[in-house]
N, C-alpha and C positions, 0 to 999 in steps of 0.2 A: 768871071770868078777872080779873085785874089789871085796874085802870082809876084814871087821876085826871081825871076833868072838870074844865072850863074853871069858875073861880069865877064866883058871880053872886051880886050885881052885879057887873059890870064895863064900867066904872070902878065903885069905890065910895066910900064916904064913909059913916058912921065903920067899918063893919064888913062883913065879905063872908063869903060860905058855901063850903066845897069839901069837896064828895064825892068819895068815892073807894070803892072795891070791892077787898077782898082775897077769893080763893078759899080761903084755909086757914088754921088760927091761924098767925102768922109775926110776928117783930119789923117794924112797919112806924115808919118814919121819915117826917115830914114837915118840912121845914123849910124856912124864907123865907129869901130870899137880896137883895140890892138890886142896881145896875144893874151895881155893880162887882164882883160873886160875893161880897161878903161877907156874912157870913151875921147874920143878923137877928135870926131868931128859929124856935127850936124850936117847932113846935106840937103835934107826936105825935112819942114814941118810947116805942115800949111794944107788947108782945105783943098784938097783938088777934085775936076770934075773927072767922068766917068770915062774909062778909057784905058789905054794904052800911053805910059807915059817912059824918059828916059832922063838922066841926069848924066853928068861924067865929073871921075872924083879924081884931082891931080896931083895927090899923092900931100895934101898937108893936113895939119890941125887945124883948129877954131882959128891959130892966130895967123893962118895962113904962111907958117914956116915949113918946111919939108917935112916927112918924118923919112925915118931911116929904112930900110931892107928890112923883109919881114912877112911873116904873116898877118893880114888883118880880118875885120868880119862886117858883114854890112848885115844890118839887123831893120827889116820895115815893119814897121808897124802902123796898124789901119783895123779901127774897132778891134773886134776880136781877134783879128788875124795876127798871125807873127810867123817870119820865116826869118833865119839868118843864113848867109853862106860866106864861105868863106875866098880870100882872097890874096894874092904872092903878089907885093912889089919887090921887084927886083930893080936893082940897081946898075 
């Protein structure tokens, strides 16, 4: 089945873990979002195979600069599945 778990740590500080489970090879998107839906930063988009899979996100944007203290949200997306949750970097 589809699944994206809750990151851990959470809160984190500098880096956090998020697994997620696809059933079948399928373009899976991941990407972080900030409090006001804009979008952050890509972490996955790319065909993957079927499984159990994990990435770990260190706390920047696209350009690879920090962002600040905060609420964010990790949003996967895989065919028709979509789950978001949410996520505390703390500082």
């Amino acid at each position: 089945v589809f699944a994206l778990e809750q990151n851990y740590p959470n809160p984190f500080n500098p880096t956090t873990r998020i697994n997620f489970t696809v059933p079948l090879a399928i373009q899976t998107q991941l990407i972080v979002y900030d409090i006001l839906g804009r979008e952050v930063k890509t972490i996955v988009n790319d065909v993957l195979h079927a499984g159990e899979h994990f990435v770990q996100w260190n706390g920047t944007n696209s350009s690879n600069l920090p962002v600040s203290s905060g609420v964010y949200f990790v949003r996967m997306v895989a065919g028709d599945f979509q789950k978001t949750t949410k996520m505390m970097l703390m500082k």
